[in-house]
N, C-alpha and C positions, 0 to 999 in steps of 0.2 A: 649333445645328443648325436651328435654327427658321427660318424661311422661306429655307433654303438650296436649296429648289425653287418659290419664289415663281413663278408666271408659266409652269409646266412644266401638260400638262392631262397625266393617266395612267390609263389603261387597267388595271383590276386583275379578271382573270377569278378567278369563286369567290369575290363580295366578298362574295355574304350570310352566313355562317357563318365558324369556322376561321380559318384563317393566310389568308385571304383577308382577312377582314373586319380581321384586326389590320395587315394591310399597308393597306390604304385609311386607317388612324387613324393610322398610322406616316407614311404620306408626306404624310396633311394636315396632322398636326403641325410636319412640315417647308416647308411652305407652297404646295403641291400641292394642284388642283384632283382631285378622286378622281373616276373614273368605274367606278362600283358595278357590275359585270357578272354577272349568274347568270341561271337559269331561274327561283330563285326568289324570287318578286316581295318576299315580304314578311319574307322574311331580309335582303334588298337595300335594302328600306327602314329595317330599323331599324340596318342599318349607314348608310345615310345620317344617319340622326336620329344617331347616335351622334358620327358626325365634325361635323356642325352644331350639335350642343349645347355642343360641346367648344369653338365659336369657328372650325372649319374650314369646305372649299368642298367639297361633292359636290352628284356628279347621281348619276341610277341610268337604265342601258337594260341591255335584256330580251336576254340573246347564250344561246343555244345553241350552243356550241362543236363542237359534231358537225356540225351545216349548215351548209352554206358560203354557202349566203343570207346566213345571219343572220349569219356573220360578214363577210362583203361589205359587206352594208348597216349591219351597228355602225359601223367602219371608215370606209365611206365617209362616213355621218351626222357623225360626230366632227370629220371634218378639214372638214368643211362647213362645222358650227359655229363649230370653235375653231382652225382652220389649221394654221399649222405650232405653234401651243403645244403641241397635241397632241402630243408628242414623247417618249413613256412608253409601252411596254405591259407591264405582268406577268402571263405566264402559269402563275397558281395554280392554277384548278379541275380537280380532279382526283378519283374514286373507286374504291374498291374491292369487289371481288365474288368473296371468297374460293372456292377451289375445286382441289379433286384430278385428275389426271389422269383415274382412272377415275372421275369422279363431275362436272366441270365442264360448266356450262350453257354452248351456243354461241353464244347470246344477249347472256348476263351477257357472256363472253369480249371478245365485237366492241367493245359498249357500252364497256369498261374501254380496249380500244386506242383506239378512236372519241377518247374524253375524255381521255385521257392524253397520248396522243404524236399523233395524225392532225389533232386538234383545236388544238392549239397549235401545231405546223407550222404550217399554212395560213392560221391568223389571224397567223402572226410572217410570211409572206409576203406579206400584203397589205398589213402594218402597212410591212415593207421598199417595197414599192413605191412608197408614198407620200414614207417619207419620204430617197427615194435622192434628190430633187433640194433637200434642203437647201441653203441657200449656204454658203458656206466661212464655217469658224468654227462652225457649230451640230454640236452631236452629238446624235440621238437615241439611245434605250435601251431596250432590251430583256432583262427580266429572264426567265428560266424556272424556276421550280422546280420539282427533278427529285424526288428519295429516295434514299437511301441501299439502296433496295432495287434501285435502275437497276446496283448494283456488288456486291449480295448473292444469295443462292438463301433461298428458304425454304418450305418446304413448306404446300402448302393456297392458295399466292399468286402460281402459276401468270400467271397474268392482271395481275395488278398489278408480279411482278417486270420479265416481260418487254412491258410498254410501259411501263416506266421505263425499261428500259435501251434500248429503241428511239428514247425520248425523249430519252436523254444521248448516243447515239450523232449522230442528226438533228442535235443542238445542235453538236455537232464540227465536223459538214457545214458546216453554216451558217456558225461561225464562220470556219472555211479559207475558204471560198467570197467571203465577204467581206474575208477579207482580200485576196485575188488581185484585187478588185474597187478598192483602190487607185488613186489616178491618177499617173503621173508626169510631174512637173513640167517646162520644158523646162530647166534645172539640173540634173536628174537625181535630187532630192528627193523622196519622196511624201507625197503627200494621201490621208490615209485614207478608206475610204467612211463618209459619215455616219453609219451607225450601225453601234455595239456591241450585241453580243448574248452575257452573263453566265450566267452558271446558278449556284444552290445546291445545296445535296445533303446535305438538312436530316434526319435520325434521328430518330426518334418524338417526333410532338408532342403535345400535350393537347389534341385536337381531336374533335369528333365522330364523325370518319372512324376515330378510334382505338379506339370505344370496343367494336366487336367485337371488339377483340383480349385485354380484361383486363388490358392492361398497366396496374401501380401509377403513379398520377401522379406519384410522387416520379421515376421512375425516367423523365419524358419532359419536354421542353423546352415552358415556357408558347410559344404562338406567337408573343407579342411579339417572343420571343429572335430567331425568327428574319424575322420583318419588319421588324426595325431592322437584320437584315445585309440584306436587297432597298436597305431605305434607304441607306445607306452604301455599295453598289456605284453609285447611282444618282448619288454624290455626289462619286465616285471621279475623281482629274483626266480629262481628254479624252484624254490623249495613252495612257492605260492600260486595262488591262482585266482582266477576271479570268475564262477560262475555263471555270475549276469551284472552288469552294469548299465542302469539306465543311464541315457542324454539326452535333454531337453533342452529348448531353445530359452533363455531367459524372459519371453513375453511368451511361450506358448499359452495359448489363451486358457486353455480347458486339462490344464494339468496343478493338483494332481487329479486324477481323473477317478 
């Protein structure tokens, strides 16, 4: 698998920490150019040291996912630099801000839809934009990962069930939308639009973000597990795609659910 993404540049939001940071190791190990994306500067950097120690290529830029500045101008910056190689973005970052009906902050609330589902829409819209005028024969990629909590209820998570499942819903949209977006040929064959748009719908992982919940690490997926499946969609022939793919940890306790 090793540089079976040689010459691809990728966009991975959420890279300083987390299943972020194990997806930028994941796809530089596959030979992918990682572009490191969070708020935070120096989570983002030692994810960069990490893939460049390793022998891999990263950079790092500063994306708040909730502004649409800032995600306009990552976006636009990127295809400046690196053109169409730029042809990757995964949308990781994502958090949590547990909370009860009668007790949730409407602050915390906005903040969790902002980052969850409003936030990777508009940057997987701009990233579309750019690269609708591929020429024939390139496919771009867009990864989402959603949660298994976009297809669950659970009490206290109010805020995070439901902009995951806004977020796997929007992914639906998008993927129909694109596909109508085909061209037909004048044979009557079609040309798919350049890019795929994937999702996962990955079960507790061993991640920071977890660690308000108490859950036992035996009982949750290292993140590698599931940044080698982003890899492997990414890597998936052209002519296919994949949806949704769930991942769950082999002892999750309450699955299937």
């Amino acid at each position: 698998m090793a540089g079976e993404l040689k010459g691809r540049v990728a966009l991975v939001t959420g890279g300083a920490s987390g299943l972020g940071r194990a997806t930028c190791v994941s796809l530089a190990e596959a030979g992918a150019h990682v572009v490191v994306a969070d708020i935070d500067a120096d989570g983002s950097a030692r994810t960069r040291d990490l893939v460049t120690d390793a022998g891999g290529s990263a950079e790092v830029v500063s994306l708040d996912v909730t502004d649409d500045g800032s995600r306009r101008a990552v976006v636009a910056s990127l295809f400046e630099q690196h053109g169409d190689a730029f042809d990757v973005l995964v949308n990781v970052a994502g958090i949590d801000r547990p909370g009860y009906v009668t007790d949730i902050d409407l602050d915390d609330y906005r903040r969790v839809m902002a980052v969850n589902c409003e936030g990777p829409v508009f940057l997987t819209s701009e990233f579309v934009k750019r690269v609708q005028d591929l020429p024939e024969g390139r496919t771009a990629d867009v990864v989402h990962v959603v949660s298994l909590s976009a297809i669950t209820s659970g009490s206290g998570a109010i805020a995070y069930n439901g902009s995951k499942a806004g977020f796997l819903n929007a992914t639906r949209c998008i993927q129909r939308e694109l596909r109508e977006k085909a061209v037909t040929l004048p044979d009557g064959s079609e040309r798919p639009f350049p890019c795929r748009v994937q999702s996962v719908i990955p079960a507790a992982m061993d991640t920071p973000m977890m660690e308000q919940w108490g859950i036992p690490s035996h009982l949750m997926m290292p993140p590698s597990a599931v940044a080698d499946t982003v890899r492997t969609l990414l890597l998936l022939h052209p002519a296919a795609f994949v949806p949704e793919m769930q991942i769950v940890p082999r002892l999750e306790p309450n699955f299937p659910r």
